[in-house]
N, C-alpha and C positions, 0 to 999 in steps of 0.2 A: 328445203331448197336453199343452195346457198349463194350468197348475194354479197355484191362490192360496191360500194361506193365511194368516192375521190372528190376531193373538193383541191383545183378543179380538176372534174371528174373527167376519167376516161373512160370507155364502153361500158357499162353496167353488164355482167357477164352474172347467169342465173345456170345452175348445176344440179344435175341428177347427183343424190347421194346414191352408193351403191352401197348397199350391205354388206358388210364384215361378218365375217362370224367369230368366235371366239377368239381363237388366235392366227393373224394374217401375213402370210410370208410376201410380201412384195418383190416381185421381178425386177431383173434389169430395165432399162430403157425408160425413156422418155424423163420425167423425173424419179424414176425409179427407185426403191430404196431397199436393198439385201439386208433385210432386218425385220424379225419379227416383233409384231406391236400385239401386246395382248389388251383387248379392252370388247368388253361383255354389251352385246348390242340387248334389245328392250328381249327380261324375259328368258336373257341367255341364250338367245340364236337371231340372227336377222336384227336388221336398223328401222325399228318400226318408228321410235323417236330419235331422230339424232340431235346429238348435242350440240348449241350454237354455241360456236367460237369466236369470239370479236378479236381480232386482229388487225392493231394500227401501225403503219410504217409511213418511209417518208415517200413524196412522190414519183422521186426516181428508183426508189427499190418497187415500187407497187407492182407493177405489170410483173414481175420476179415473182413474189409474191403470190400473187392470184394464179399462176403460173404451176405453181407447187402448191397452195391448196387444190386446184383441179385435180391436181394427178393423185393428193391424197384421198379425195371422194371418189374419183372414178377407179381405183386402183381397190377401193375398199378398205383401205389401211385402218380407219377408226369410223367410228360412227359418230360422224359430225360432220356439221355444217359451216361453212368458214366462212364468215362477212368479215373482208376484209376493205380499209379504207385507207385511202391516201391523206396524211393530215403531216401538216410539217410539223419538227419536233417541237418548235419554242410556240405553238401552238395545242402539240398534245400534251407537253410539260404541265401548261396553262391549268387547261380541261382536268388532266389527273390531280393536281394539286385542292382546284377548287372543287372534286368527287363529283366534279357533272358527268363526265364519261371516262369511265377504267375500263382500260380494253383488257382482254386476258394475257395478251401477247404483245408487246408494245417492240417496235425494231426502232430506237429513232438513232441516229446519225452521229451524236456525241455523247461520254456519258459526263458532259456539265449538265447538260440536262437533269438526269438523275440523281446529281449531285445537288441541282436547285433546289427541287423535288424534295431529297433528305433535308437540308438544310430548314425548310419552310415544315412539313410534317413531321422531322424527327430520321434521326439515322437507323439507316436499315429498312426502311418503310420502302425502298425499292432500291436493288441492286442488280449492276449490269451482271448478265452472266455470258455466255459465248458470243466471243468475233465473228458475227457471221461473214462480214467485208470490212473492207478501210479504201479511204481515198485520199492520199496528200493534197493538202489544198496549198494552192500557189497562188501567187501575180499573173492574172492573165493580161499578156501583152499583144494588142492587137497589131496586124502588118505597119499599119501604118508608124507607131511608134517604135517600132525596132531598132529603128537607126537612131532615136535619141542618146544622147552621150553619156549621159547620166546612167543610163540604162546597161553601161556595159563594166562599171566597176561593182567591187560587191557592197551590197547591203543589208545591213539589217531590216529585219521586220520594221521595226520601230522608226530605222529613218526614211524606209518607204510610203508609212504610212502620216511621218511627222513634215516630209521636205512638200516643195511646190509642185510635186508631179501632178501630170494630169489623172488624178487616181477618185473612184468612185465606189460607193459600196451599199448593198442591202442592207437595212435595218438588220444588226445582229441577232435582235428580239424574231427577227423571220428565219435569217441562214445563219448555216451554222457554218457556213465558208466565213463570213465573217465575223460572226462570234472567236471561231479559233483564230483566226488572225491577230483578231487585237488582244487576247487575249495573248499570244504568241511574244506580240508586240511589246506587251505590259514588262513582261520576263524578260526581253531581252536589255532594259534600260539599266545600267549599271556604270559600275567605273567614277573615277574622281572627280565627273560633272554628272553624276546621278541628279540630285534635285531639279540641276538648271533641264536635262534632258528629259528630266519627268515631264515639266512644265511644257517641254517643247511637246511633248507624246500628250499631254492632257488637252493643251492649244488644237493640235489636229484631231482630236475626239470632238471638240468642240466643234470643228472646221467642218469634218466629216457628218456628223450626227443632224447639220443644217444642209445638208446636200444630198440626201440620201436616193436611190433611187431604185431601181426593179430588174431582176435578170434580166428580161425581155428588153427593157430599155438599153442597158448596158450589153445585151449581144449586137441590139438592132446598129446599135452606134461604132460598134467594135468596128464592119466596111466601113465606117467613114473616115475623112481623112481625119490628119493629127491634130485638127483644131477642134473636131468634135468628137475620136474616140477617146478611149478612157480606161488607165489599167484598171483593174479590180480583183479582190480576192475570188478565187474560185475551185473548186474541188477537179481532181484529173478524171472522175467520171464525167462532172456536166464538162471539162473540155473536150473531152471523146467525144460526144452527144454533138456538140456545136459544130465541132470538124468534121463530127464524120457527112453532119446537112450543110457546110459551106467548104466545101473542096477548094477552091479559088482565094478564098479571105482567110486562112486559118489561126488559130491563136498560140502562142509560145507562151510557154511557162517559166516563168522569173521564180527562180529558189531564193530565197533570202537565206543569209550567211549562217545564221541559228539553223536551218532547213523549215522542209516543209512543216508545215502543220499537218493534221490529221482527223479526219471522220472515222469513226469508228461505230460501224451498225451492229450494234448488239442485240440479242437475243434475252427481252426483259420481262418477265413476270410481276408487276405489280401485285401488293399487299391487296387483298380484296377478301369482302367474305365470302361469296359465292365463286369460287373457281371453275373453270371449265375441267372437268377429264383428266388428268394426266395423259393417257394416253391419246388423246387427242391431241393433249398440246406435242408430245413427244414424235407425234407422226407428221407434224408439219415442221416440225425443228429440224429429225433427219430427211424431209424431203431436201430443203435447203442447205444441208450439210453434205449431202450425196456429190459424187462425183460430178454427175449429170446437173446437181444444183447450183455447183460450182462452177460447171462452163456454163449457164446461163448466167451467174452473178457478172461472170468473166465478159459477156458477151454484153452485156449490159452496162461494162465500164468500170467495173469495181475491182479491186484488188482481196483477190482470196488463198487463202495457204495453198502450195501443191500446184496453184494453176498460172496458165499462160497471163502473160499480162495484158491490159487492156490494148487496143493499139489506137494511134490516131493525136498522143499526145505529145510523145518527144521527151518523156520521162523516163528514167532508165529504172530498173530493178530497183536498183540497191539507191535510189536515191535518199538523200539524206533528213531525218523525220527530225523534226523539235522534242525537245524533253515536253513532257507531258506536264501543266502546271495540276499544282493540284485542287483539289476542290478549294482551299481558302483562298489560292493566289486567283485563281478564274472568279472567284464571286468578288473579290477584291476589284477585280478589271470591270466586271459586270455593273458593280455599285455607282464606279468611276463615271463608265459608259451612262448610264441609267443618269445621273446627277447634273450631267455634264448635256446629253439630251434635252433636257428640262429646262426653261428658262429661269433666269435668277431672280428672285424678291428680297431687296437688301435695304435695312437702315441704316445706313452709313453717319455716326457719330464723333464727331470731331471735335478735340478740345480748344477747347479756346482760351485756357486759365493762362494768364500773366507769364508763368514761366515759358509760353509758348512761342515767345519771343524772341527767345535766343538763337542766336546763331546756329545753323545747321550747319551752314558754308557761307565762306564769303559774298556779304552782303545780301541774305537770302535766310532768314529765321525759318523757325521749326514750320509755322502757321503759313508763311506763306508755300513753304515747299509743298505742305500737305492738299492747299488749295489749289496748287496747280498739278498736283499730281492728279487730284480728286479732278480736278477738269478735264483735263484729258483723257482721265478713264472713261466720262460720258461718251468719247467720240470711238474708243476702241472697244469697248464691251458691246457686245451682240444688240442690237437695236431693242430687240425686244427682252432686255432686261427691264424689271420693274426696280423705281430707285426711289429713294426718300432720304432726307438730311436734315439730320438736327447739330446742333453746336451745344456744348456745355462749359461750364466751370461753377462759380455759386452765385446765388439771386439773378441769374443772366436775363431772365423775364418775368423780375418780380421778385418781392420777396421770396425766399422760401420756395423758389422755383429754380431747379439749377441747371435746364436745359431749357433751349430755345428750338422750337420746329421752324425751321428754316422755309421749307417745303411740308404745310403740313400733308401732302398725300403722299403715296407711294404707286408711282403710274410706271407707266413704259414711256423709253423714251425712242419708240420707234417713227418711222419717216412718215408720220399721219400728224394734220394741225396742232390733235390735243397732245399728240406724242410732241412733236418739235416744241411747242408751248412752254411745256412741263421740263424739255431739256434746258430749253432758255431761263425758266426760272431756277431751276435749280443753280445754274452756271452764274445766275447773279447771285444768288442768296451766299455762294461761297464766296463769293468775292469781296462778300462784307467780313469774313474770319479774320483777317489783321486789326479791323477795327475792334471788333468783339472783342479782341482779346486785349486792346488797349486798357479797357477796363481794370484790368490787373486781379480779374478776380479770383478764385481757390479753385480746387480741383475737387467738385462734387461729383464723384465718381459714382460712384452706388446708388445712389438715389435714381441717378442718370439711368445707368444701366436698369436698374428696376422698371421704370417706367417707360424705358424702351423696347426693353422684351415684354410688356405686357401689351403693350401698342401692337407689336406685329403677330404677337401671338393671338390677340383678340380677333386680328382682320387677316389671318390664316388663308391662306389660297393654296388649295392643294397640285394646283398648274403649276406649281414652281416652287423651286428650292428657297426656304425662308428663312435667312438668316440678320444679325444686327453686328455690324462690323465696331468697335470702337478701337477709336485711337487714341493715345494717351501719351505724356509725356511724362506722369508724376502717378504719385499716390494719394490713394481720397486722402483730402482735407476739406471739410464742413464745417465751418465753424459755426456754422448754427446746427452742429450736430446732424440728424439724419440715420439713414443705416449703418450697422456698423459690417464686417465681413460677413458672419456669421449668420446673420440675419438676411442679406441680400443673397445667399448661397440659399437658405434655406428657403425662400423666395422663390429661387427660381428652380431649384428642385420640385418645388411643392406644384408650379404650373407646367414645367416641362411634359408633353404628350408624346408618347410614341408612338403614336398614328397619326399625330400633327408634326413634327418634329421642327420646333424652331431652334437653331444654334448658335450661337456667341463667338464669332474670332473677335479676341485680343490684339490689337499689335501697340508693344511699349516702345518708347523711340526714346534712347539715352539711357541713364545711369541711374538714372531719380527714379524712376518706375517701381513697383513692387511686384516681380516679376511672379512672386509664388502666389499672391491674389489674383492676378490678371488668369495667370494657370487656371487655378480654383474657379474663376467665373464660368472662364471658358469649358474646361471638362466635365461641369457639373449641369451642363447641356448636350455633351457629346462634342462640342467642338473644337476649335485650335486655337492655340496662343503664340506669339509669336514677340522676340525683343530683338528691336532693329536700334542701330548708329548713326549709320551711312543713309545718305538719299537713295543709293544703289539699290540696297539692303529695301528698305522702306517699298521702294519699287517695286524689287523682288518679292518682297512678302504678299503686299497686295493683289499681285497677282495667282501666287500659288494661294492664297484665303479664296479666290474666288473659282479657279480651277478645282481644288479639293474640296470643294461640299458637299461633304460624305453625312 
């Protein structure tokens, strides 16, 4: 008997298998399919065991789906049984990756998916093979925002999704509407302010990824007026779907200048040991590839070769699709996404040695720019970042000690007593850096760093992205000796984990610096280095070290 289930489910529908015999010519009509399927029921005559078939697609192909397994068991086409289930793809990705459940036939809606999938198992361990559909995914603009002004020049993916619109979106780890988009988004950032625009596209990952919300929520909201609906990514089948149940409110689709993005429901056979049938599989591939399977894809909202187009959206034919990025640029956006999701755990290290005195700008030294920089980033980085600050140069707390824990923890400084507490303390402890650095002490560089990635490596929190930020104006000098390069590299190689991953940004400020060790620290954790002049620069850098923690 064959059996569906959908999470969430729709009707659970249970099927007579009908016996096949050796070889079955299937009629016209209904899902009908002109094509003979040979496959040998129990015994060489009649379906006395038929073969289960697990088939996973996503929830809007399901009812399709179940649809055309019917017609292949009632039809007799193979001798099998088809349990097929509704599971969304960054959910079935999930399951297949971790071998809890391999379905035979997996349809899901992108092939980043798949491409995840290789990446994590090994290439070739699943490859898409036939287009069964595709659906452009657009801006869904509800009535109410139509008449916004902004809304009538053109734009990019990237600055629809970087500017102040009222724009909202599903975790892309769920849709894959919005997986392509920003991904879409990623690709489009270029031209002679590429970094500054990066930053601006990594800032609304941020923005976004703290906002997220649920189709359902974001249709419910689409009737309401401009102060509570909300554009969002969306595919032109779910805006068929939506249109065709609210006649009165409907939704318009915003193309970005690159074009649309794209779902793509493929026809995927997973690496597995135990296979179902070939011809089992091959009788539910051409049900859905039949004429008849194709005005039901069609009737369903999806776009299929040969057929009528969906109606209901205000999307033409030949509308305009985005280049396709490829597997490295989509895990690229993904990693971003993923990082940028995640709340930050940073030890922010700041020198404090004698040369730090100098002039940055008029009437305004190196120490103090940094202290106010460093404060003000308290009040703009996401509340619930975790923070900690140390100061160094040599013997700064003791002999033989050449960093000072400012704040010995590393908390959050979000809007709760211990959160506000912990931001207050920290906002004092930097405010003693000019004095610190009165001292005029040396630049115990390496030491510092050693025993600063040992500190956050030790109290590793896999909730958030853990890195140790140092700032520096010089080159280690210890005169009471200490580590030398070589040693502090091999240090931190030797505790770097790749399933804890803690990382090192560098940023040198001036000409003193030694820009090929600062490198060296930083990449021998996987992280970034940076050598800044300008307060601008300095600015700039700190904030792309804390947007890019890849």
């Amino acid at each position: 008997m064959g059996k569906h289930n959908a999470e969430p489910a729709p009707p659970t529908r249970r099927r007579v298998v009908v016996a096949g015999g050796a070889a079955v010519v299937l009629v016209a009509g209904g899902f009908g399919v002109s094509k003979a399927v040979s496959f040998m029921g129990a015994e060489g005559g009649g379906c006395k065991t038929p073969a289960s078939v697990r088939v996973v697609t996503t929830p809007e192909m399901y009812n399709t789906v179940v649809a055309a397994a019917d017609a292949v068991e009632n039809e007799g086409a193979a001798c099998a049984s088809y349990d097929v289930q509704a599971k969304g793809s960054g959910e079935a990705a999930k399951a297949i990756t971790s071998n809890t459940s391999v379905p035979d036939v997996w349809i899901p809606d992108s092939t980043i998916w798949a491409d995840n999938i290789n990446a994590k198992l090994g290439a070739g361990w699943i490859t898409p093979g036939e287009t069964i559909a595709t659906s452009p995914v657009v801006v869904a603009v509800p009535q109410s925002l139509r008449s916004d002004a902004r809304l009538q020049k053109p734009q990019s993916w990237a600055s629809i999704l970087q500017s102040e619109y009222p724009l909202s979106m599903v975790d892309p780890n769920v849709s894959s509407a919005s997986l392509t988009s920003f991904v879409a988004a990623n690709q489009s950032v270029s031209g002679p302010n590429q970094q500054k625009n990066k930053q601006e596209l990594l800032r609304s990952y941020l923005r976004l990824s703290r906002s997220l919300s649920t189709e359902d929520t974001l249709q419910t909201k689409s009737s309401a007026g401009k102060d509570i609906a909300r554009l969002f990514p969306t595919s032109e089948q779910q805006m068929a779907a939506y249109n065709h149940e609210h006649p009165q409110g409907q939704l318009s689709p915003l193309v970005p200048t690159e074009g649309a993005a794209e779902l793509t429901y493929t026809w995927t056979t997973p690496v597995r040991g135990t296979p179902a049938p070939q011809g089992a599989l091959d009788a539910l591939h051409e049900q859905l590839v039949s004429a008849q399977g194709k005005k039901a894809l069609t009737a369903a909202g999806f776009r299929v070769p040969g057929a009528q187009l969906p109606a209901g959206t205000g999307l033409p034919a030949g509308v305009k699709i985005a280049k396709r990025a490829s597997a490295a640029e989509s895990q690229s956006a993904q990693r971003a996404w993923e990082n940028l999701s995640k709340d930050a755990r940073m030890l922010v290290v700041l020198d404090v040695s004698g040369s730090m005195l100098t002039d940055i700008s008029p009437g305004q030294s190196r120490v103090e720019m940094l202290v106010k920089m460093c404060t003000q980033a308290l009040d703009v980085l996401p509340p619930t970042t975790a923070i900690g600050g140390w100061a160094f140069s040599t013997d700064l707390d003791g002999k033989g000690k050449d960093y000072k824990e400012l704040v010995p923890s590393i908390e959050s400084i979000d809007d709760t007593p211990q959160g506000r507490a912990h931001k207050a303390a920290l906002t004092k402890a930097l405010g003693t850096g000019p004095d610190l650095a009165k001292r005029n002490g040396d630049t115990g560089l390496y030491d510092t760093v050693a025993a600063a990635y040992q500190r956050i490596s030790e109290s590793y929190d896999a909730r958030y992205v853990n890195s140790v930020v140092v700032m520096t104006d010089g080159a280690n000098d210890d005169p009471n000796g200490g580590l030398n390069l070589q040693q502090v590299l091999s240090k931190l190689r030797g505790q770097y984990d790749p399933k804890k991953p803690v990382k090192i940004i560098t940023i040198g400020i001036g000409d003193k610096t030694d820009p090929q060790a600062l490198k060296d620290i930083a990449t021998s954790t996987g992280g970034l280095s940076y050598i800044t002049n300008t307060p601008d620069q300095i600015t700039s850098v700190f904030v792309d070290a804390f947007l890019r923690r890849e």
